[in-house]
N, C-alpha and C positions, 0 to 999 in steps of 0.2 A: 844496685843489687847488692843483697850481704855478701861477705866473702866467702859464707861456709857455702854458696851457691856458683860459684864464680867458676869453683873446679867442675863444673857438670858438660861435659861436649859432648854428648851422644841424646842429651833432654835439653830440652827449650825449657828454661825455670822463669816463671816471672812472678813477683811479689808487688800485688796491689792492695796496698793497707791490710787487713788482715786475710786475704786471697792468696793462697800460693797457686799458682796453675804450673803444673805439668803436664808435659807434651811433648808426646812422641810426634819427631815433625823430618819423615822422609817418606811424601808424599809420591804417589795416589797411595801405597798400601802401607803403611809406616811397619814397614817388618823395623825390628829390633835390631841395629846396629851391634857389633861387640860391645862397641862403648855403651850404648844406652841400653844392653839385656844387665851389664855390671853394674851399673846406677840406677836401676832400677830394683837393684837390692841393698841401696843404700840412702837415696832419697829418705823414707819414711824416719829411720832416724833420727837424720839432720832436722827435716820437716817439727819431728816432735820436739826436736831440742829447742826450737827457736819460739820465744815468745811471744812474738810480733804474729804467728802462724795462728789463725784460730778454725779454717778452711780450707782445705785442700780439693782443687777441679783437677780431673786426671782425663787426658782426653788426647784425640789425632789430631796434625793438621791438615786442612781439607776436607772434601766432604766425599770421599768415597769411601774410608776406610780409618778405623778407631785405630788398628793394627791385624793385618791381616795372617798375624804368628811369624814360625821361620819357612826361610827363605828356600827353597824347594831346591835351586841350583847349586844353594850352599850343602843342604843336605848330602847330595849326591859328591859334590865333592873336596867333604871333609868326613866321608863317611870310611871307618876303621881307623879313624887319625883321637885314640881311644883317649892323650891328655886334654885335647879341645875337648871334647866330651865332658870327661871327666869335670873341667874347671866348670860348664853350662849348665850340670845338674849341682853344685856347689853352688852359683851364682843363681840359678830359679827355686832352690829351698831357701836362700836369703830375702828373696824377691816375695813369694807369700808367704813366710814367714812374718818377716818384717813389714809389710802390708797388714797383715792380721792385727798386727802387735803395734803399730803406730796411733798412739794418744788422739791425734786430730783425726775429727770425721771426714772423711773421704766421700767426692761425692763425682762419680764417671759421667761423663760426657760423653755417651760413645755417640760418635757423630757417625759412621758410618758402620763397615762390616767387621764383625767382632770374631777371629778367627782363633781356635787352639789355644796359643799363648797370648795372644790379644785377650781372648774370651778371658782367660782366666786373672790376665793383669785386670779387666774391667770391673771380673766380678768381687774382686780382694774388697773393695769401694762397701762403703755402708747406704750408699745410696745409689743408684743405677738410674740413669734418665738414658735413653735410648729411642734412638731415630725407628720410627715404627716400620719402615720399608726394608731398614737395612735389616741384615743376618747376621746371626752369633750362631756359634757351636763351637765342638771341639775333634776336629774330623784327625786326629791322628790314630786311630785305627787306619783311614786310609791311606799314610804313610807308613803304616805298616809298626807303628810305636803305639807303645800303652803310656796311657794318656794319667803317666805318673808326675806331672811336671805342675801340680793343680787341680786341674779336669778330676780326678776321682773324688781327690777333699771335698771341691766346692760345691759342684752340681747337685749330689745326695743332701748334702746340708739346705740347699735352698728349696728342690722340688722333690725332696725324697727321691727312693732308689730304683722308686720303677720309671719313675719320670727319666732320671741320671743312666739305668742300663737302655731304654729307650735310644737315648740320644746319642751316649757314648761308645756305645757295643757298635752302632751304624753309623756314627760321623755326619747325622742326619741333622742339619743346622733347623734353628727356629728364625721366624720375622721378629723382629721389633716387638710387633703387637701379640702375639704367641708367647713372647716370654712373658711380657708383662703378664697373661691372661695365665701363663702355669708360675708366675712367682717368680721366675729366675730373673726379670730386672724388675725394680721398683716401680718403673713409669713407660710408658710410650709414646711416641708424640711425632705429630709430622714435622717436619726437618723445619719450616717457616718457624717454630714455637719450640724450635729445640734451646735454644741461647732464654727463653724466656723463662723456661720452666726450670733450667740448671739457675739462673737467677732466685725464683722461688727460693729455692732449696737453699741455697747460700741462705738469703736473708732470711729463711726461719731459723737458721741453726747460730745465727749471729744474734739473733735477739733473744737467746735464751742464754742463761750462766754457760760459761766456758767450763767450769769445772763441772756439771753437773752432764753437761753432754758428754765430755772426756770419759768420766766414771762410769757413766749410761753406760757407754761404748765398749768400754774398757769389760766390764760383766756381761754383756752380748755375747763377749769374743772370747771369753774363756775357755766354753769347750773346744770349740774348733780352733784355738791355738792349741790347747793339749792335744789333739788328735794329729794336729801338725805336726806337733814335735813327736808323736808316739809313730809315728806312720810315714811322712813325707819319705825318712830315708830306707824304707822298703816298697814302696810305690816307686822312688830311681830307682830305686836297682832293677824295678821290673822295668823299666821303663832301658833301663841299659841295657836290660837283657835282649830287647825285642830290638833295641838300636844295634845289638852285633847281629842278627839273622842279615840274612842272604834276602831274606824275604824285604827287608825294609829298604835297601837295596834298591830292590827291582820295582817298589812300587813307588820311590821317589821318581827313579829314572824313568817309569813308566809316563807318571804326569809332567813332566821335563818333556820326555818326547809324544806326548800327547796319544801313547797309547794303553791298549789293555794290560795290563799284569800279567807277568806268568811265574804264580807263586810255586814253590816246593814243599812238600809235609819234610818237617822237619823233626 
């Protein structure tokens, strides 16, 4: 393994000939480690630097879950601890940003449930193959947070914004096959033909110019990096804003203790 890879302990990096695979690998639901929510704002980078890289597979280990977002126990208790905060919405504007902005085509593997911050690391990908059974969304409405951390960028851009307040106003997840069927992932496929059909994809995009996929890619992603950069950092702050309420609070600790809410008008 190169060495600019060696420093990664929160992502599982392997480099097969021109294949880089990343992978979030703390199974069954690979929430995001400290270490791997911060490397996953710096992967894409390294990835583009390197030019042995001409593919990048972004995917979970396991098969129940791609990433099932953050950690619900953590939530409740690192909640008002405002510099953690602070450094996670620094570290997930890096994270799609730099996703966006990465030269090599990206192509997810979401092998199982694609949740919030999962959803959105998945969708950053130029290519989306997804397990037709499992579910994607982005339910931080129901932790009581606005879904500033990606979820507003991406969704509007892939299915338009009534598809995007649909989903995101209710935390209302889609199948596999639903996304595929509104656009929001590329493919769907039942899990036997999931490794075949990310296969596919690889070898079409290796048998074309490297520079000319790059470039492709590169003018795809133009606008929604500028709307990245014009936006991202007022989506956190909305999204901080709804992380200090009392309300966000009570509805982590509510699915923690497996019961109903009891929200307050604020």
């Amino acid at each position: 393994m190169s060495g600019r890879y060696s420093k990664y302990v929160g992502l599982d990096i392997t480099l097969d000939g021109p294949v880089l695979t990343v992978m979030l690998n703390d199974p069954p639901m690979n929430s995001p480690s400290p270490e791997a929510h911060d490397e996953l704002g710096r992967i894409w980078a390294d990835a583009s630097a390197d030019p042995q890289v001409r593919v990048i597979v972004l995917t979970g280990a396991g098969d129940k879950a791609f990433s099932a977002g953050g950690n619900i126990n953590r939530m409740v208790e690192l909640w008002g601890d405002r510099g953690h905060w602070q450094v996670g919405m620094a570290e997930a504007r890096a994270l799609i940003v730099g996703a966006l902005e990465c030269t090599k085509p990206v192509i997810s593997r979401i092998n199982g449930h694609a949740m919030g911050l999962g959803a959105s690391v998945a969708l950053t990908a130029d290519i989306t193959v997804m397990v037709d059974d499992a579910k994607i969304g982005d339910p931080h409405v129901k932790v009581g947070l606005a879904t500033g951390d990606g979820g507003a960028l991406l969704w509007p851009n892939l299915v338009g914004i009534v598809e995007a307040r649909r989903h995101l106003l209710t935390g209302i997840p889609l199948s596999g096959a639903q996304a595929a069927a509104k656009g929001l992932v590329t493919e769907a496929v039942p899990r036997t033909e999931l490794d075949a059909a990310v296969q596919r994809w690889v070898d079409a995009l290796l048998a074309l110019s490297p520079s000319a996929v790059q470039t492709t890619k590169r003018a795809l992603n133009l606008a929604i990096i500028d709307q990245a950069k014009a936006y991202m950092g007022e989506m956190l702050r909305l999204e901080t804003q709804s992380w200090s309420s009392v309300n966000h609070r009570e509805a982590a600790t509510a699915i923690a203790e497996k019961r109903n809410p009891n929200f307050i008008d604020e």
